[in-house]
N, CA, C and O of each residue as an XYZ file, in Angstrom:
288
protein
N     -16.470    -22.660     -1.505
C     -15.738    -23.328     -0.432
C     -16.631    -23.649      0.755
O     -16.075    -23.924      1.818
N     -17.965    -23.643      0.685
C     -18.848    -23.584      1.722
C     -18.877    -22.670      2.479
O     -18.272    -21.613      2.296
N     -19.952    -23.068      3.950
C     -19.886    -21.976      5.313
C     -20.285    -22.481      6.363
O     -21.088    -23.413      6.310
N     -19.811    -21.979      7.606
C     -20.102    -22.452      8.664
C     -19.352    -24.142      8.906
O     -18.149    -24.338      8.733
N     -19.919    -24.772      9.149
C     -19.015    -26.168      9.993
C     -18.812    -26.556      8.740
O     -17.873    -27.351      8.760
N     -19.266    -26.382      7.504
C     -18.809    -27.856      6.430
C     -17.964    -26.349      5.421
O     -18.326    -25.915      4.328
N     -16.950    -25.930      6.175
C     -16.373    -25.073      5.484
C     -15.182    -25.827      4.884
O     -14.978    -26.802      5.608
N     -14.230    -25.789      3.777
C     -13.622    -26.009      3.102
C     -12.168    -25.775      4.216
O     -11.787    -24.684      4.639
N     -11.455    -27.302      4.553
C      -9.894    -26.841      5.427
C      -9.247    -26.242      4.359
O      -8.667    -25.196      4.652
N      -9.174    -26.622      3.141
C      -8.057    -26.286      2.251
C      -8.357    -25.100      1.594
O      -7.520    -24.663      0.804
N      -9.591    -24.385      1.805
C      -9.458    -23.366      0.702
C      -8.558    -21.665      0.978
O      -8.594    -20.771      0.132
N      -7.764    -21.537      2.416
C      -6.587    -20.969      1.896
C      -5.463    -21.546      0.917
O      -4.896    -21.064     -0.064
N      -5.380    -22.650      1.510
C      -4.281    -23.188      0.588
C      -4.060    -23.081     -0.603
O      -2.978    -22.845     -1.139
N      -6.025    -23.405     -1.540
C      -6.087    -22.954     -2.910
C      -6.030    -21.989     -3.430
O      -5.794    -21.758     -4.616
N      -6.333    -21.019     -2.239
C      -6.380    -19.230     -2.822
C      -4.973    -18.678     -2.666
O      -4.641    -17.697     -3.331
N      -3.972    -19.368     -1.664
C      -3.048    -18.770     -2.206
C      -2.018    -19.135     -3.253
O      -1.094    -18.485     -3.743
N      -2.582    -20.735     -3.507
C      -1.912    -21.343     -4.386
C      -1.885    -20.957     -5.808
O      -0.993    -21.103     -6.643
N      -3.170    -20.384     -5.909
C      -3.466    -19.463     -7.256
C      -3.028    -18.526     -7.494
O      -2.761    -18.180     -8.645
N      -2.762    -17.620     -6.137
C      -2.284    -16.418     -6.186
C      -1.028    -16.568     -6.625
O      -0.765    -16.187     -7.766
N       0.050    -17.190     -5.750
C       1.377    -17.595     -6.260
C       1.298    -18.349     -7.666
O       2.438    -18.744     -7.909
N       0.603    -18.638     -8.484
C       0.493    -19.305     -9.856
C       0.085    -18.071    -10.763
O       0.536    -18.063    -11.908
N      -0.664    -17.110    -10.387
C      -0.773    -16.211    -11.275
C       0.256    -14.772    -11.222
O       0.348    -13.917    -12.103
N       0.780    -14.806    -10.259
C       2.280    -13.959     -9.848
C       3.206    -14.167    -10.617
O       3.883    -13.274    -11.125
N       3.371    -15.518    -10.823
C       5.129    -16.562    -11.457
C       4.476    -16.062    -12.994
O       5.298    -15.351    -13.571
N       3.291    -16.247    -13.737
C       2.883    -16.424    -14.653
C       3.185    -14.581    -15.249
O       3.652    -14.261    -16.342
N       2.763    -13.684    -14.178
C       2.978    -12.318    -14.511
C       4.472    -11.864    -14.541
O       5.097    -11.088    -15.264
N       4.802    -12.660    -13.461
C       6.762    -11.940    -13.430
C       7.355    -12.533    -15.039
O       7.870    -11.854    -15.927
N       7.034    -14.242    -15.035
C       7.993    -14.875    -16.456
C       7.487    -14.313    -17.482
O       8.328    -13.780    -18.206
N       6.386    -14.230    -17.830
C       5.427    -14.130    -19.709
C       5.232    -12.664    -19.653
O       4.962    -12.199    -18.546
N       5.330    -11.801    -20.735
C       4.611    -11.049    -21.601
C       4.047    -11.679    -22.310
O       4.431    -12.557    -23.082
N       2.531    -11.049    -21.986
C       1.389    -11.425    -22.572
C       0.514     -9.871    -23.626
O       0.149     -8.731    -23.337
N       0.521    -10.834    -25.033
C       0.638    -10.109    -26.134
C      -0.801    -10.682    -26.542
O      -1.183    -11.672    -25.917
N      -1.674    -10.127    -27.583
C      -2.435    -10.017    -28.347
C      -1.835    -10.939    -29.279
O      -0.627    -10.884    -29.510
N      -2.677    -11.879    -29.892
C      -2.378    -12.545    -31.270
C      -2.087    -11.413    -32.416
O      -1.936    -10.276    -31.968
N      -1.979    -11.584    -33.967
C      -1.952    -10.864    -35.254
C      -2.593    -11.714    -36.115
O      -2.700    -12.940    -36.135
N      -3.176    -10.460    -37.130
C      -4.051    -11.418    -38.035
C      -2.975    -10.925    -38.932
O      -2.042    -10.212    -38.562
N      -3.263    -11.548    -40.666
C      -2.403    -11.334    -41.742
C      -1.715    -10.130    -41.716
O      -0.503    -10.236    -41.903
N      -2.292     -8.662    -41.478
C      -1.527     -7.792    -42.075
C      -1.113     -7.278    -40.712
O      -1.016     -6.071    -40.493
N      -0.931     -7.972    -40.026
C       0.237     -7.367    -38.498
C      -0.751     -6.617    -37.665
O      -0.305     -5.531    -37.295
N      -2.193     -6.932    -37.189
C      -3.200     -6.201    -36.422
C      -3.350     -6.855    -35.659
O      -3.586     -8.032    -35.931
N      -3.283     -6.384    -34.221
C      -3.426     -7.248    -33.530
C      -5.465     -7.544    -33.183
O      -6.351     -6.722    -33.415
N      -5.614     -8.782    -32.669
C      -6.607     -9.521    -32.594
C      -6.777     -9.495    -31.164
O      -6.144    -10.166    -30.349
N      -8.069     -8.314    -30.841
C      -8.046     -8.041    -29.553
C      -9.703     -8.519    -29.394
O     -10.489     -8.380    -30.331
N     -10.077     -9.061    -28.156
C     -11.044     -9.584    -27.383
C     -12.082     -7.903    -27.194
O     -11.438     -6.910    -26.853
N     -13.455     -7.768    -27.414
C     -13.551     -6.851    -26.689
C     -14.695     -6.920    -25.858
O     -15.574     -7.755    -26.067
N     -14.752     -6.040    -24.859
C     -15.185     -6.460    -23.324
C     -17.173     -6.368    -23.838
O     -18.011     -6.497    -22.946
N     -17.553     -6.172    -25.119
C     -19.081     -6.432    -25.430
C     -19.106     -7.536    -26.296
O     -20.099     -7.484    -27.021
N     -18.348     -8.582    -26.514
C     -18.438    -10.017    -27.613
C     -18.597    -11.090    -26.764
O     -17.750    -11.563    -26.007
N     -19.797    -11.463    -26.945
C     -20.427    -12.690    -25.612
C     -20.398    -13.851    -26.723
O     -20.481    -13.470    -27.891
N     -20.289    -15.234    -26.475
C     -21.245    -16.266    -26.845
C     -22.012    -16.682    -25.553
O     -21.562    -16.920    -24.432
N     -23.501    -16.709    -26.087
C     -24.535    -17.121    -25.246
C     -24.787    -18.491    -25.808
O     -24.976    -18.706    -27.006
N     -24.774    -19.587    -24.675
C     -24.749    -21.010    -25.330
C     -26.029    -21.277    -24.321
O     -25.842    -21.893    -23.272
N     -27.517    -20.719    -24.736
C     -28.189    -21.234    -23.549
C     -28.151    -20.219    -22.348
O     -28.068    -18.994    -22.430
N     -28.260    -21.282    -20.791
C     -28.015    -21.039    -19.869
C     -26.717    -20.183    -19.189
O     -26.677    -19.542    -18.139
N     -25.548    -20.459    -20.335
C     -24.125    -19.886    -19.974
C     -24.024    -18.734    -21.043
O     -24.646    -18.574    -22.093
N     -22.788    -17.788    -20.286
C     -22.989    -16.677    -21.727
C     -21.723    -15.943    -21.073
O     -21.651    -15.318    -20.015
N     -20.887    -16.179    -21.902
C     -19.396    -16.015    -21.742
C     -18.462    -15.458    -22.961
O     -18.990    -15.400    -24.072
N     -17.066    -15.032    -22.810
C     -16.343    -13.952    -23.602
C     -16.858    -15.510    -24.744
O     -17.470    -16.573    -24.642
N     -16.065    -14.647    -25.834
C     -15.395    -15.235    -27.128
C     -14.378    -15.849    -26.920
O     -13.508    -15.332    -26.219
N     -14.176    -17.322    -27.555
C     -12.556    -17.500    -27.546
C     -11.702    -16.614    -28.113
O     -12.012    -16.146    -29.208
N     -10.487    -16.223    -27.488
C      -9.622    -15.543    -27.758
C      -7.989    -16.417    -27.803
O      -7.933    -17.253    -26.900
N      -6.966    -16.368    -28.499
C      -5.749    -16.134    -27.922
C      -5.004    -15.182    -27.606
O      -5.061    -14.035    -28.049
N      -4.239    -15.628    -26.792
C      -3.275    -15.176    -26.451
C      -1.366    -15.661    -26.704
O      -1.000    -16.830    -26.829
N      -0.477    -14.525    -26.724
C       1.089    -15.130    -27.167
C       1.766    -14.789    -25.932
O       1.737    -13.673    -25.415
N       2.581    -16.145    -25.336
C       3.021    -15.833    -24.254
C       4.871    -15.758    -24.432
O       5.485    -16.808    -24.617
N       5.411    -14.774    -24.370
C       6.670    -14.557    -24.549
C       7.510    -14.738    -23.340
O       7.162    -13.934    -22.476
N       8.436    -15.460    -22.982
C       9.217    -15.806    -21.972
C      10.320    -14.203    -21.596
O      11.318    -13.845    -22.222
N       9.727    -13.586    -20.491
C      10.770    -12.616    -20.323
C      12.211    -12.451    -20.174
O      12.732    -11.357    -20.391
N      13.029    -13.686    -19.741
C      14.070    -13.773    -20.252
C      14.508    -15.178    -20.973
O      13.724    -16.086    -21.248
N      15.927    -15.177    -21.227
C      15.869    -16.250    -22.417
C      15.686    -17.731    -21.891
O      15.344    -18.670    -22.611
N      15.927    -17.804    -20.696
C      16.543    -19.366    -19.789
C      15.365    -19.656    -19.184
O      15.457    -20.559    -18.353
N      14.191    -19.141    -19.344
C      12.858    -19.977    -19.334
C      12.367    -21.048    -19.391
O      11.143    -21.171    -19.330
């Protein structure tokens, strides 16, 4: 967001805009682990990198997002 005079006007706006986007996202969804064939779930773990180069980041993973109640 920069510093000093060429600081960013909007970047409360974005930080709390995220914040309130990842709140709504925690109150509505249970968030579940995928399953492979025999009902295990398919978990990410915190030492599985792809290194592409210069960048070096998790594994793709999914995720199942379940609507906590029905009128979602």
């Amino acid at each position: 967001f920069g510093h000093g005079r060429r600081i960013c006007p909007g970047r409360d706006f974005a930080n709390n805009s995220l914040f309130i986007a990842c709140a709504w996202m925690l109150w509505a969804f249970n968030f579940e682990w995928p399953r492979d064939e025999e009902g295990r779930d398919i978990v990410c773990g915190v030492d599985e990198f792809v290194d592409k180069g210069n960048v070096t980041g998790p594994r793709e993973f999914g995720v199942i997002l379940k609507p906590r109640k029905a009128k979602l």
